[in-house]
DSSP file (Angstrom, degrees, kcal/mol; ACC not computed):
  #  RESIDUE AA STRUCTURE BP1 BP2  ACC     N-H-->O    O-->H-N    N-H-->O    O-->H-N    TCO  KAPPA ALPHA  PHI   PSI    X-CA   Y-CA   Z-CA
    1    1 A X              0   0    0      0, 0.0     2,-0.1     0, 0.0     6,-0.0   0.000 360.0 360.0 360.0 153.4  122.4  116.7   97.2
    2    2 A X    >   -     0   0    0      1,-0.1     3,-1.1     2,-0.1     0, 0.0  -0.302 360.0 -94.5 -95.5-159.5  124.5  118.1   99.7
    3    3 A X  T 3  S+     0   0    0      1,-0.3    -1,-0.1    -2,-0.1     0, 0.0   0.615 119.2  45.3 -85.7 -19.3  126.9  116.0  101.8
    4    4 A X  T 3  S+     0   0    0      2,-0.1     2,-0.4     0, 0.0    -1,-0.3  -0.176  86.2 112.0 -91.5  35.2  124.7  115.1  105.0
    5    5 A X  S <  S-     0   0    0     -3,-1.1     2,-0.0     1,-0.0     0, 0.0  -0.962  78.6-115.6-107.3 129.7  121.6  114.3  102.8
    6    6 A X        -     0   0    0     -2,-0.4     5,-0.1     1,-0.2    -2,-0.1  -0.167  36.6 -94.3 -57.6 135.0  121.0  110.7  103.2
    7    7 A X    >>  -     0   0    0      1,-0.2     4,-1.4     3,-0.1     3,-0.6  -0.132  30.0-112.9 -69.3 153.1  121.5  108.2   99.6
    8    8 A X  H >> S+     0   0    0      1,-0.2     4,-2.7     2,-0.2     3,-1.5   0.915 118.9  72.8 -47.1 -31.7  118.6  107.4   97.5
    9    9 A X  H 3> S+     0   0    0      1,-0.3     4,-2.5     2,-0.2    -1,-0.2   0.912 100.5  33.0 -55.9 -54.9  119.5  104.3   98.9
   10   10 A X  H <> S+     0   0    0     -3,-0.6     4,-0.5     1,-0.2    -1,-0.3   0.261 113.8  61.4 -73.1   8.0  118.2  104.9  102.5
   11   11 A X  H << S+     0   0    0     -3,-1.5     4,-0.4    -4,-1.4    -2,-0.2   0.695 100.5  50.4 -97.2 -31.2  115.6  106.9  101.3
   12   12 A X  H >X S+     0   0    0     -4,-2.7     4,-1.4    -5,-0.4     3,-1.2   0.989 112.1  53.1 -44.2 -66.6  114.2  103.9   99.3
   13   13 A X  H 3X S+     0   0    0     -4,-2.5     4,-2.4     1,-0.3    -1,-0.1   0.770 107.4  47.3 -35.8 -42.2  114.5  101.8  102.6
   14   14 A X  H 3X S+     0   0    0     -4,-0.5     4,-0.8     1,-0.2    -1,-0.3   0.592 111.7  51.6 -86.3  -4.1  112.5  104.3  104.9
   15   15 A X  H <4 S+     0   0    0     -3,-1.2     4,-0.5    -4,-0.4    -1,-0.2   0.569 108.7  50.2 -96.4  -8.5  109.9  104.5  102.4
   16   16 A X  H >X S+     0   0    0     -4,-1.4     4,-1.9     2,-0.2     3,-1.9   0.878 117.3  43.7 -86.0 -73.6  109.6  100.6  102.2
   17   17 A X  H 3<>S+     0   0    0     -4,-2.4     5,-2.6     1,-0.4    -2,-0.2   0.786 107.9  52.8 -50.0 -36.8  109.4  100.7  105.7
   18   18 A X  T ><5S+     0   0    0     -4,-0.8     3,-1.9     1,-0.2    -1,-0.4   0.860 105.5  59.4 -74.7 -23.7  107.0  103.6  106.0
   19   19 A X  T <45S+     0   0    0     -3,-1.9    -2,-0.2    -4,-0.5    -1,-0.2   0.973 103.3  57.1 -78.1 -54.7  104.8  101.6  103.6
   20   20 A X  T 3<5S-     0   0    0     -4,-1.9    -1,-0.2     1,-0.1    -2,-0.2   0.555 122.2-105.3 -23.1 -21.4  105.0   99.1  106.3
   21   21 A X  T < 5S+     0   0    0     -3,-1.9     2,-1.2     1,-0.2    -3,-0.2   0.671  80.0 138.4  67.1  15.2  103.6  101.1  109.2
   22   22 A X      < +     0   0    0     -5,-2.6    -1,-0.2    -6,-0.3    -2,-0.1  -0.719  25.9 173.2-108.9 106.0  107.3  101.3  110.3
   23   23 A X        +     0   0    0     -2,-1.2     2,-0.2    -3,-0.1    -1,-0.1   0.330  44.8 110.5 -64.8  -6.0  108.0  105.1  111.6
   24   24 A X        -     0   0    0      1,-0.2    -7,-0.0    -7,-0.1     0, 0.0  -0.697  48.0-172.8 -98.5 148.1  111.3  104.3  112.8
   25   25 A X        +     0   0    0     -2,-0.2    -1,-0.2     2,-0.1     2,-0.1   0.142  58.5 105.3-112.8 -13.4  114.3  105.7  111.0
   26   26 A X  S    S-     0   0    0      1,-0.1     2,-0.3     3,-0.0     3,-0.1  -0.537  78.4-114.1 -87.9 158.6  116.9  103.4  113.3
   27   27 A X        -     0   0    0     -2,-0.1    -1,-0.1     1,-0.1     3,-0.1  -0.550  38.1-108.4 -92.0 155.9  118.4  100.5  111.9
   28   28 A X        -     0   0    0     -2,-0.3     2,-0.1     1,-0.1    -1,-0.1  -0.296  39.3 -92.1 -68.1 157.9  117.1   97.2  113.6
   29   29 A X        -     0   0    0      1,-0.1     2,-0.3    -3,-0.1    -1,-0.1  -0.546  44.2-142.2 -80.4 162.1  119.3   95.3  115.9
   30   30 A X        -     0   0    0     -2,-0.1     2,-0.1     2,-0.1    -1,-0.1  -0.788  11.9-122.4-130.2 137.9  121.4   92.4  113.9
   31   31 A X        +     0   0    0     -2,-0.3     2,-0.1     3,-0.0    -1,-0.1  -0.432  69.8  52.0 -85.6-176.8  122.1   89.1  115.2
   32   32 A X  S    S-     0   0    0     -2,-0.1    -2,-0.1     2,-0.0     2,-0.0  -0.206  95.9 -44.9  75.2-175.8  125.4   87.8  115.5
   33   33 A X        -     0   0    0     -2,-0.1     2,-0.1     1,-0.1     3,-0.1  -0.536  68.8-102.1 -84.7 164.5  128.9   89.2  117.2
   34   34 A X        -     0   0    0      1,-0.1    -1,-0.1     2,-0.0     2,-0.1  -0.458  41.0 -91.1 -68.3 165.7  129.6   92.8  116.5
   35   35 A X        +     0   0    0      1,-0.1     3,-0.3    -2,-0.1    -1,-0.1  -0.232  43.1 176.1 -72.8 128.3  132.4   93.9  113.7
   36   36 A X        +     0   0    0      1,-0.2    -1,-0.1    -3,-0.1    -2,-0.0   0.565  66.5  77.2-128.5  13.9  135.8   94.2  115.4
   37   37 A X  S    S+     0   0    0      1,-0.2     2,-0.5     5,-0.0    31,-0.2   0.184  82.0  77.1-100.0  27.7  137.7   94.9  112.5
   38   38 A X        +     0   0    0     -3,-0.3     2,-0.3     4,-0.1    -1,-0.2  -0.857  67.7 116.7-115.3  94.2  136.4   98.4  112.6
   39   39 A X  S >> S-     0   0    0     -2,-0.5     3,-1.9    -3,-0.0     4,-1.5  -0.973  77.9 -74.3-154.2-175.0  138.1  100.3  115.2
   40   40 A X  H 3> S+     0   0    0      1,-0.3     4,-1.3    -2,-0.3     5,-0.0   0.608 124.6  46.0 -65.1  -5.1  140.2  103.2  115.8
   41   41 A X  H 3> S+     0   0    0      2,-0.2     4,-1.0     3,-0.1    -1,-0.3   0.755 112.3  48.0 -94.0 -25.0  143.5  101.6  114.6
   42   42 A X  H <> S+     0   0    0     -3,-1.9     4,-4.3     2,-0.2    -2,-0.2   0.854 114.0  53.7 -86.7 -46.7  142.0   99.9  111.1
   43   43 A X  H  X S+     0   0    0     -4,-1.5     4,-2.0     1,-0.3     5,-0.4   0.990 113.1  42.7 -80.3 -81.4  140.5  103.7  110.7
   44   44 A X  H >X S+     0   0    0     -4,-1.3     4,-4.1    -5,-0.3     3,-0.7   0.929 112.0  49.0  -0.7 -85.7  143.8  104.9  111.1
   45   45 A X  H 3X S+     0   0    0     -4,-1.0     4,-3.9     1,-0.3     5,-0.5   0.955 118.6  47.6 -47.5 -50.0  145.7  102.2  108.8
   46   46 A X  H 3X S+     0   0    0     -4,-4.3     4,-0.9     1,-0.2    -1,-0.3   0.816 104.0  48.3 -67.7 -35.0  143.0  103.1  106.2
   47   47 A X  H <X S+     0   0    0     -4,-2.0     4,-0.8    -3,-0.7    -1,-0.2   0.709 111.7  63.7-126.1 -27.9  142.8  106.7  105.9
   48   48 A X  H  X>S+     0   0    0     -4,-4.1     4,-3.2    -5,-0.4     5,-0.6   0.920 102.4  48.8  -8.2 -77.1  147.0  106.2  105.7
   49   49 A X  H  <5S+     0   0    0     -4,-3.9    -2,-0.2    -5,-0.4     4,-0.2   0.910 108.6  54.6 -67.7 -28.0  146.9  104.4  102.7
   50   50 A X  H  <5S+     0   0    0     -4,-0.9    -1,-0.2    -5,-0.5    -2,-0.2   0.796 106.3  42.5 -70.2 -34.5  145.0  106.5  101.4
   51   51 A X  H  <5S+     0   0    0     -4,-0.8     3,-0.3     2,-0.1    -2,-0.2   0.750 110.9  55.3 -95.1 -16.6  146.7  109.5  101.7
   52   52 A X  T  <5S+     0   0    0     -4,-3.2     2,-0.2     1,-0.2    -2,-0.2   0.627 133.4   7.3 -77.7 -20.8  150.0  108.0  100.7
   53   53 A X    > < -     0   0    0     -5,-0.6     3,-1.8    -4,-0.2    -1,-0.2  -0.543  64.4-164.4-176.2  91.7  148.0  106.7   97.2
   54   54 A X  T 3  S+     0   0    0     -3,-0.3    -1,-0.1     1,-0.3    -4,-0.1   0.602  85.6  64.8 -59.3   1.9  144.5  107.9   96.7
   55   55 A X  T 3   +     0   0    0      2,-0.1    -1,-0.3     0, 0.0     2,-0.2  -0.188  65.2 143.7-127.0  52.7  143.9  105.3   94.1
   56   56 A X    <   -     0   0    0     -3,-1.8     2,-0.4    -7,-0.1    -6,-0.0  -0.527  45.4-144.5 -65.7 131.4  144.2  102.4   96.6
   57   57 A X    >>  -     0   0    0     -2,-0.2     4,-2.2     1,-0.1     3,-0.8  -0.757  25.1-106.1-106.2 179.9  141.6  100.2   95.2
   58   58 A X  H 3> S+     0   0    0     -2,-0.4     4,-2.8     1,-0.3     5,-0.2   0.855 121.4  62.9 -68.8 -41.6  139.7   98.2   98.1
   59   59 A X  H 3> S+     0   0    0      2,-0.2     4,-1.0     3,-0.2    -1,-0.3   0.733 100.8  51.0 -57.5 -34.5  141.7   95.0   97.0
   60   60 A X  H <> S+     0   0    0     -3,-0.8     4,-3.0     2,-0.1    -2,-0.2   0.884 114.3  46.4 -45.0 -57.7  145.1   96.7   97.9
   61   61 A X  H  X S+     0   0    0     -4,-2.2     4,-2.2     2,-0.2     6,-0.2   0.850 106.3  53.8 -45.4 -50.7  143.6   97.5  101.2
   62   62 A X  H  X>S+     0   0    0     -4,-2.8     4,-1.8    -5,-0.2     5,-0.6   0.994 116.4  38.5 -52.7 -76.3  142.2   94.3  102.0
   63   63 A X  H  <5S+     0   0    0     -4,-1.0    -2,-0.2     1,-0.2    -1,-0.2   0.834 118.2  53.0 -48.1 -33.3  145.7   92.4  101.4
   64   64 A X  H  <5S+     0   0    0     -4,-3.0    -1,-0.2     1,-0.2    -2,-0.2   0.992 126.9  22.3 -56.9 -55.3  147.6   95.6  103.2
   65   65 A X  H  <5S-     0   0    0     -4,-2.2    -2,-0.2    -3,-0.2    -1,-0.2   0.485  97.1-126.3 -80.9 -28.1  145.4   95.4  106.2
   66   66 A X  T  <5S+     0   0    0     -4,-1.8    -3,-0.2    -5,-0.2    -4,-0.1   0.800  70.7 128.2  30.5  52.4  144.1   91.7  106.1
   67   67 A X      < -     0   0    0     -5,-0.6     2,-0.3    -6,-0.2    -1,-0.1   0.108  58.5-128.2 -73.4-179.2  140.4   93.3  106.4
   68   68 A X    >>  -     0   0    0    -31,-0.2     4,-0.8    -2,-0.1     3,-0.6  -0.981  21.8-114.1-157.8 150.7  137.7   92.3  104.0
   69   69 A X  H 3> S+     0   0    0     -2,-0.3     4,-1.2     1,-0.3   -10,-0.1   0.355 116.1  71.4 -78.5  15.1  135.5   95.2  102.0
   70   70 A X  H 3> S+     0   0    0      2,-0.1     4,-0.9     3,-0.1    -1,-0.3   0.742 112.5  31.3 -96.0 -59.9  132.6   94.5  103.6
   71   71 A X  H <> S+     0   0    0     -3,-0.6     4,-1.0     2,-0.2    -2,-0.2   0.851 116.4  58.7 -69.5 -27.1  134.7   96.3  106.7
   72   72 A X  H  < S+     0   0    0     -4,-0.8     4,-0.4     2,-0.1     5,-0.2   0.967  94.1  64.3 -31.8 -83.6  136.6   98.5  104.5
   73   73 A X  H  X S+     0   0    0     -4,-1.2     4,-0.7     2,-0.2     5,-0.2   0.587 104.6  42.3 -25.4 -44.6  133.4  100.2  103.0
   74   74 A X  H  X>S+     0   0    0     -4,-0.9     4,-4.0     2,-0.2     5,-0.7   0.941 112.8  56.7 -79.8 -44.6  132.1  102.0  106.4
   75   75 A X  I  <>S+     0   0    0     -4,-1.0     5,-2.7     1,-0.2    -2,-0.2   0.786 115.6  32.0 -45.8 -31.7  135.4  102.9  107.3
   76   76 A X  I  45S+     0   0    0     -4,-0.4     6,-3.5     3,-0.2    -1,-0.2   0.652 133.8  33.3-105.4  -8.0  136.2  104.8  104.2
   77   77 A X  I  <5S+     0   0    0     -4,-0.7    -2,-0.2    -5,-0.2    -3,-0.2   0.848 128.6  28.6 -80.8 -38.7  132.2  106.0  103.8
   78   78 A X  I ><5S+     0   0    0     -4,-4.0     3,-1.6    -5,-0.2    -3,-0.2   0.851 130.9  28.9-112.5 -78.0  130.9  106.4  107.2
   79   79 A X  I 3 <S+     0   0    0     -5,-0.7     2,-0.4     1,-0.3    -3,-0.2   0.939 132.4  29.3 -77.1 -42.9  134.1  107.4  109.4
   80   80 A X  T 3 <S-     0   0    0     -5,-2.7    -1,-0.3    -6,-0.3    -2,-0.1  -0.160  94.3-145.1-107.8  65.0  136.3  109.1  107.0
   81   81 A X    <   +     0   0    0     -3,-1.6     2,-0.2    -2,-0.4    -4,-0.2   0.296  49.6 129.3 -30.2  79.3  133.5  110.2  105.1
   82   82 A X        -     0   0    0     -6,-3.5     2,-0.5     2,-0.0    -2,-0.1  -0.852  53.0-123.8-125.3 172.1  135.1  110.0  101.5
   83   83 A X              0   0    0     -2,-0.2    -6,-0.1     1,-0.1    -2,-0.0  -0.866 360.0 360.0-119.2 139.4  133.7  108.3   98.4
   84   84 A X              0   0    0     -2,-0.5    -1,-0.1   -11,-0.1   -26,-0.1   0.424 360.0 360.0-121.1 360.0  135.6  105.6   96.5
């Protein structure tokens, strides 16, 4: 697939959902506060380490950064779309 084609993953989901009678393709709002260890300075810090030593595993990062890969994971997926 090419690189803006969504993963089988979210294509499973919207097809669970369309079985559902739910048309909507947005994700639902989520309780709790929003993430604030994603912002433009972490995005930064990460995409750093990364270019200084592509084979940073997510457990270097975590300790560099004192993040957790549950915050990691969109930064290096979503904003600097690269695959780890």
């Amino acid at each position: 697939m090419g690189e803006q084609a969504p993963s089988g993953h979210t294509v499973f989901n919207w097809f669970r959902e369309f079985q559902r009678d739910n048309f909507s393709v947005q994700d639902a709002p989520r309780s709790g506060h929003p993430s604030t260890s994603v912002n433009e300075q972490t995005i930064d810090a990460v995409r750093k380490i990364i270019e200084d030593d592509p084979h940073s595993t997510y457990h270097q990062i975590e300790n560099m950064l004192g993040i957790s890969s549950t915050a990691i994971n969109p930064i290096i997926h979503d904003y600097l779309n690269l695959r780890k």
